[in-house]
N, C-alpha and C positions, 0 to 999 in steps of 0.2 A: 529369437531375441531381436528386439527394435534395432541394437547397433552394430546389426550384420549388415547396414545398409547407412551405414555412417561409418568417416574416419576411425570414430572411437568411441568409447564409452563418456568420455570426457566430452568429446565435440556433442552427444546428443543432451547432455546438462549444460552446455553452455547455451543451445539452443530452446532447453525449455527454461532457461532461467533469465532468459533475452525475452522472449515470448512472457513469462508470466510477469516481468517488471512494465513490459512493452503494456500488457492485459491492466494490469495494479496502476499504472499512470494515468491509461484511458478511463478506466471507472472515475478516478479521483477529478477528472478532467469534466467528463460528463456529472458529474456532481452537484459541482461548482457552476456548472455552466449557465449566465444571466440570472444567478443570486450576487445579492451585494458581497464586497470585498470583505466585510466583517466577519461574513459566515462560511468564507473558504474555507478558513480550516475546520471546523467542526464538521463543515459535509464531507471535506476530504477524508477526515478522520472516520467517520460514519462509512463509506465507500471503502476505506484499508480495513475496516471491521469485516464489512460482507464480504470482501474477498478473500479476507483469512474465514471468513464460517463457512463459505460457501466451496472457497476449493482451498480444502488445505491439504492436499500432499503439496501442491504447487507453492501453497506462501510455507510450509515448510521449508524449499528450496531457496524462497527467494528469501526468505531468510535464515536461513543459515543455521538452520538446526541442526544437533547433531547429526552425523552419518550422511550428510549431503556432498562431505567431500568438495567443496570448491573452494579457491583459494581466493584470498578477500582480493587482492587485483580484478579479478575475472567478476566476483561478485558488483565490486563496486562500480566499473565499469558499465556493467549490465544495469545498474540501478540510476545511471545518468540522469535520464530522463524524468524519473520518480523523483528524485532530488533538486533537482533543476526545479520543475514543477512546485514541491513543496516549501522552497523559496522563495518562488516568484509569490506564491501565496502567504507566506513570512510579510514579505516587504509589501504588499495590497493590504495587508490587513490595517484596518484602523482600530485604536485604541479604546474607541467606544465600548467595545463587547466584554462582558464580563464574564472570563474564566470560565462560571459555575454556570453555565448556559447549557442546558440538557437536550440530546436530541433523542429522538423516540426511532429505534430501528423498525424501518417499517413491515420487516418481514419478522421480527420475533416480537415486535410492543416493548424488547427490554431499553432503559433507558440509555443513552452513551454518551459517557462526560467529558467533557475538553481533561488533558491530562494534568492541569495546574489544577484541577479542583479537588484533588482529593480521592475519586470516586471510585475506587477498585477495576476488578476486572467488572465487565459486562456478565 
């Protein structure tokens, strides 16, 4: 077992849930990076997409699906940075962009819609 070599069972989900919000911020971050402010959130959004397809036992954790066991303190905590981040992108955004602006996931072709548009799951 991985947490015969940690305090706890506890201490090694707080470290992958440090780790995988730490992983989820930096994609959202390289995203965004030297595109205009209008389209932070949608690339962000697009980035929270592939990393819940791409590694989901981890966005399982980092969000708090059943049977993860952590308590929202410790969760919220962990998610500082992801949050922070996705406000800073709130307040850069300009009013120009509209909603129903679709981006194209480049690794499935499926379409991914800002979440005011309507547009289901991907």
């Amino acid at each position: 077992m991985i947490y015969q070599h940690s305090p706890s069972r506890d201490a090694v989900r707080r470290t992958l849930l440090e780790r995988g919000n730490g992983e989820l911020a930096q994609r959202m971050r390289a995203a965004v990076a030297g595109e205009p402010a209008s389209r932070g959130p949608y690339l962000a959004a697009a980035a929270y997409l592939e990393f819940a397809w791409s590694r989901p036992g981890l966005y399982q954790l980092v969000s708090g699906a059943p049977g993860t066991d952590v308590d929202a303190a410790t969760r919220r905590a962990a998610a500082d940075d992801a949050i922070a981040f996705t406000g800073q992108l709130k307040a850069a955004r300009k009013p120009d962009r509209s909603p129903s602006t679709a981006l194209t996931d480049r690794h499935s072709g499926r379409q991914v819609r800002g979440a005011t548009a309507g547009g289901g799951t991907p």
